[in-house]
N, C-alpha and C positions, 0 to 999 in steps of 0.2 A: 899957729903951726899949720904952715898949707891951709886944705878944705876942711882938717880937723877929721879926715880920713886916717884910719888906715885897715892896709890891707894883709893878712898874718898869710905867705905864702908856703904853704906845707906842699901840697898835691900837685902845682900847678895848674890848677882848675880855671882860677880866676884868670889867667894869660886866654883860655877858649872865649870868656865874657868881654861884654863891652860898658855895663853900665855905669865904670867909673871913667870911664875913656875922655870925658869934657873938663875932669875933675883935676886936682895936683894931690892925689894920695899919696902918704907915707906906706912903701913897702917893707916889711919885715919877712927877710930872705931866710927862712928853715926849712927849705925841700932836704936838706940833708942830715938832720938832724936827727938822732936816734933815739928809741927808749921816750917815745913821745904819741904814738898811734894809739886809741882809746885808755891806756896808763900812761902814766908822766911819772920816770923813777927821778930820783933825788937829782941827780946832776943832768940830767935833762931841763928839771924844774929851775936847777941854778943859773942854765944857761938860759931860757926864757925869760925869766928875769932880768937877768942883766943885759938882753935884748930889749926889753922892754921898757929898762931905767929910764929915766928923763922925759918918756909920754906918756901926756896926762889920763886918766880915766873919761877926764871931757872928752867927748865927741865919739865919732863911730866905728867901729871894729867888727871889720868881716874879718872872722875867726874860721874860715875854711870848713871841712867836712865837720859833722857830730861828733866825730869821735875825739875833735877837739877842743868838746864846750865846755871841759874844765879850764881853757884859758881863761872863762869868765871872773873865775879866783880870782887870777891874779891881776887884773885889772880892778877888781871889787877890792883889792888890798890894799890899792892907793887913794882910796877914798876914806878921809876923816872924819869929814863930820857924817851923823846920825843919818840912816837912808835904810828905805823899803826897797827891796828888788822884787821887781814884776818879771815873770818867767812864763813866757809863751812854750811850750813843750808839748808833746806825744809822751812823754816819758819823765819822771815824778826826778830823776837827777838826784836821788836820793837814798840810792843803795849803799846796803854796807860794803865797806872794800871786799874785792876777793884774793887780792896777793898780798900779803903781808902789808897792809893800810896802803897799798900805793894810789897815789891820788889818782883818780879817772872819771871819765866823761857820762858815767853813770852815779859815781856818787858825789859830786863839784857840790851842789849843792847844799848838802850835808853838809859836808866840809867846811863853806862859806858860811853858814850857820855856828858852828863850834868856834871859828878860830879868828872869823872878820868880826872887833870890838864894834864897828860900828852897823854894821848889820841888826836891824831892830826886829825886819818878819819878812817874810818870802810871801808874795801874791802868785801860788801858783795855778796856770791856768791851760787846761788839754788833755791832762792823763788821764787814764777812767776811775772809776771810785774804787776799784780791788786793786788794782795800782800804789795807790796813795794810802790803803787800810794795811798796806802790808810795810809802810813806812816806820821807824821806831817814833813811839808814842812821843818821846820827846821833842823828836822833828813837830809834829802834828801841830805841836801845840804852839810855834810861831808860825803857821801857813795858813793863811786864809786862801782855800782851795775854792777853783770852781772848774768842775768836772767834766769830761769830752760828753757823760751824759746827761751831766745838765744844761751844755751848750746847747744841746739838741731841742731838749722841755722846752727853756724858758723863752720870752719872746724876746726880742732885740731891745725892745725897752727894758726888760728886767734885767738883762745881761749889760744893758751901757748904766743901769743903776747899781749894779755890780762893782764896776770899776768908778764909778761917782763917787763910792759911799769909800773909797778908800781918803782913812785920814789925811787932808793937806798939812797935817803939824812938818814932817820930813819928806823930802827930795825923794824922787824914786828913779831907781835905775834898769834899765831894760835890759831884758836877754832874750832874742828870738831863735830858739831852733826852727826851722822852716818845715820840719817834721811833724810839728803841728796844723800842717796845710795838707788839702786832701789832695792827691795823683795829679789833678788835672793843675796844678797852680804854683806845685814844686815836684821834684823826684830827689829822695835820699838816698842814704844809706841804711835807712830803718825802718820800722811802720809806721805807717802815717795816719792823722787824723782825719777830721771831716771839716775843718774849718776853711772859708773861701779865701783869698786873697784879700779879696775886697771888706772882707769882715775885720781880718787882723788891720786890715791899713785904718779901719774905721774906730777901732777899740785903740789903735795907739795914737791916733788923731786925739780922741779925748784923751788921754792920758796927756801927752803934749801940750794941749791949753788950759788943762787944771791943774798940771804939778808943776815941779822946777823937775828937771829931767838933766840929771846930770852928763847921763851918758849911755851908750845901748850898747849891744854886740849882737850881731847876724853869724848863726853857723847853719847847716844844714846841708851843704854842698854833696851834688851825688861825685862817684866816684870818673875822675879824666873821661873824657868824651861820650858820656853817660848825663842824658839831664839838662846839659849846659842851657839850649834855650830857654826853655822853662825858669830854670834858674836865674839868669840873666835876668828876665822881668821880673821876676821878684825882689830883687835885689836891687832893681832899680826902682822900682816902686817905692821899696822901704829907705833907701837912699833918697830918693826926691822928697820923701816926705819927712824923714829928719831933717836934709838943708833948708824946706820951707818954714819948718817949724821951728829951725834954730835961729836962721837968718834973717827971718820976714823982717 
């Protein structure tokens, strides 16, 4: 299917960037879509879906601003057999709803935990440890967490032993908020971590050559003419480095 791109167009953000510009991505056109900005009510979620039908989970999905990382669900819905999702974030993606259960870009996670059969444990990795403590107990206990403040402690060796010592028995699937990157390497819509560009390109390099890596999603996107350069290289970075690692 093309580059095994695609590109989910909410904001029009991504028409300011260049880094798929060499590329033949699939566009998925919802700038007009409603009842979809950080909550996704029901028939919102129907029609994403049925947007969505027919492409596969494989390959890569820029997922536009944060406020649309609950698309990660539904891309994680179409995968059957057994898999770990590793989750780069600033933010634990695992709150309780606040409007009547509607699904949203704070609590995706959760969500994909309760209702994805094949979801086995979430690797989450960014948010700080009062973040993640204030999580429900039951989340807790499929996340093997490693914290914005233990990125800081430990040494690069202990942090890529980290991500080593996750089981190869199942597939793991990526989810990057860029939120997790400090000022100088992304700009969001949220607050942001301390992690370098060059750190996350390095931690999902290994991930890449020790797992089967079914498939990723990039969101983070700051708001229309806000960001874009910065953005842009990031997302080309992490785009170069999935087609080298999927294609070599």
């Amino acid at each position: 299917m093309k580059d095994n791109i695609i590109l989910m167009n909410f904001t029009d953000i991504y028409k300011e960037q260049q880094f798929y510009r060499e590329t033949d991505p699939v566009w998925l056109e919802l700038s007009h879509l409603t009842g979809c900005n950080c909550y996704c009510d029901e028939e919102a979620a129907g029609i994403l879906r049925k947007k969505m039908k027919g492409l596969p989970a494989e390959g890569i999905h820029f997922l536009d601003s944060g406020n649309y990382h609950y698309i990660s669900l539904f891309w994680l819905e179409k995968t059957d057999r057994p898999f770990r999702l590793v989750l780069f974030d600033n933010h634990t993606d695992m709150q309780p709803p606040a409007f009547g259960g509607l699904l949203s870009c704070g609590g995706w996670a959760a969500e994909a935990l309760e209702t994805v059969p094949a979801l086995k444990e979430v690797i989450l990795v960014g948010p700080d440890e009062e973040a993640f403590s204030q999580t429900d107990a039951k989340f807790r206990e499929k996340v093997r967490f490693l914290s914005r403040e233990k990125l800081a402690e430990l040494s690069k060796e202990e942090i890529l032993r980290f991500f080593s010592e996750i089981p190869g028995d199942l597939p793991v699937y990526l989810s990057v908020d860029k939120d997790v990157l400090c000022p100088e390497d992304a700009s969001t819509s949220w607050s942001q971590g301390d992690m370098k560009l060059s750190e996350l390109t390095e931690y999902l390099e290994l991930l890449f050559e020790n797992y089967d890596v079914p498939g990723m999603d990039v969101c983070g996107e700051a708001e229309p003419g806000a960001g874009s350069l910065c953005n842009d290289r990031a997302n080309q970075a992490l785009l170069e480095l999935y087609r080298r690692s999927v294609f070599q």
